[in-house]
C-alpha positions, 0 to 999 in steps of 0.5 A: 531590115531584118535586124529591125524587125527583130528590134521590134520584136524585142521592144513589143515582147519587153513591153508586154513583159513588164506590162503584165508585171505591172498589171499583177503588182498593181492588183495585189493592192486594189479592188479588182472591179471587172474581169474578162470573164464578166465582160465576155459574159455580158457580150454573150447576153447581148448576142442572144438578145437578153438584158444584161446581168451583172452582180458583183461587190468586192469585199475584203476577205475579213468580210466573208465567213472563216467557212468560205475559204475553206469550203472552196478549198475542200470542194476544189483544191486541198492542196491550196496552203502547200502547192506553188500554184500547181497541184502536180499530185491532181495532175498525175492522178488525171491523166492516171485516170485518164490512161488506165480507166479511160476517164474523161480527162479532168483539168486539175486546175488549181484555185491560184490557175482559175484565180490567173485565168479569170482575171488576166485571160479570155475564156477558151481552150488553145495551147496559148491560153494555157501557156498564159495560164501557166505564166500569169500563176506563177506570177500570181504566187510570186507576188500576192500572198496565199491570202491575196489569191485567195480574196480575189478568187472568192471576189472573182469567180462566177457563182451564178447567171451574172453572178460573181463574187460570195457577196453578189451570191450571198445578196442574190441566192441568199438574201443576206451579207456574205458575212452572214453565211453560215457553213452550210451555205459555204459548203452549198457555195463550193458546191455548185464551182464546177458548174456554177450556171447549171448547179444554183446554189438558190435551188439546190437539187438532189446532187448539190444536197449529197455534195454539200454532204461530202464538202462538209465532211472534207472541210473537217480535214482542212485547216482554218484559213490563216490570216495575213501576217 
């Protein structure tokens, strides 16, 4: 019986294994149209008894400005071109920060984790998610491009109330194409990531202003996104 039990254990862990191994090399090559994030939100808009709200238009990454790549990249991982997924250096000056100054303890995640956890993942915080988290980065950056990551975050990540995408944000916020952005507007775009239903980018106040300032001035260190080869 217990021999069995195992059996079954191996098979479910085996199949879930290759499962998710399929699931990342399918999505290097397709659109990605829905994510967990976008359902979990939607469900969240109907349990407080709102219309649902849901903007999104995927765009190849030679559709969106030479700026967006690198503003998001100033704004929340410099680091992106040369880091395996994970950004040690951020990770240890948090936690230093954390210890000795006894700041708020900061996430330090990286765009290819944030790229992993919202198109795998449930929203949340457990050991388990986070493990997953680890997992599905390390997938990611085995078997999509620097490149890949990068257009499925910039397709992906939430920009607004229902809002995900720079073309979704470039239509709602902007009233133009993402294309038709300029660097400002990226720097405003990356501006408002940590916090993007609280920060709009369609009426940025006077914290988003003094942070499109600093973006714009990062973004000068920051190479041009290269393409794929």
């Amino acid at each position: 019986m217990f021999k069995n039990i195992l059996r079954i254990i191996r098979w479910v862990l085996s199949l879930v294994f290759i499962s998710t191994i399929l699931a990342v090399v399918v999505y290097r090559f397709i659109p990605i149209y829905f994510t967990p994030l976008m359902i979990s939100r939607c469900f969240e808009q109907i349990g407080k008894g709102e219309s649902v709200k849901l903007y999104h238009e995927w765009i190849p990454l030679e559709k969106m400005p030479k700026s967006m790549p690198v503003a998001v990249m100033a704004s929340e991982d410099q680091r992106f071109l040369t880091h395996h997924g994970f950004d040690y250096q951020a990770i240890e000056k948090a936690a230093e920060d954390h210890l000795k100054k006894g700041k708020k303890l900061r996430g330090g995640s990286t765009i290819s984790q944030q790229t992993a956890k919202n198109v795998f993942l449930w929203q949340g915080r457990s050991w388990i998610r986070k493990g997953l988290e680890v997992y599905f980065t390390f997938l990611i950056e085995t078997l999509w491009s620097k490149q890949r990551i990068m257009e499925v975050y910039l397709n992906s990540i939430e920009m607004g109330d229902g809002i995900y995408g720079v073309e979704a944000c470039a239509e709602q916020n902007f009233d133009m194409e993402a294309i038709q952005l300029n660097r400002r507007d990226c720097a405003l775009i990356a501006a408002t990531l940590p916090n993007p239903r609280h920060f709009s980018s369609k009426n940025p106040g006077p914290y988003m202003r003094k942070r499109i300032r600093q973006i714009e001035h990062q973004m000068t260190f920051i190479p041009a996104f290269p393409e794929e080869h």
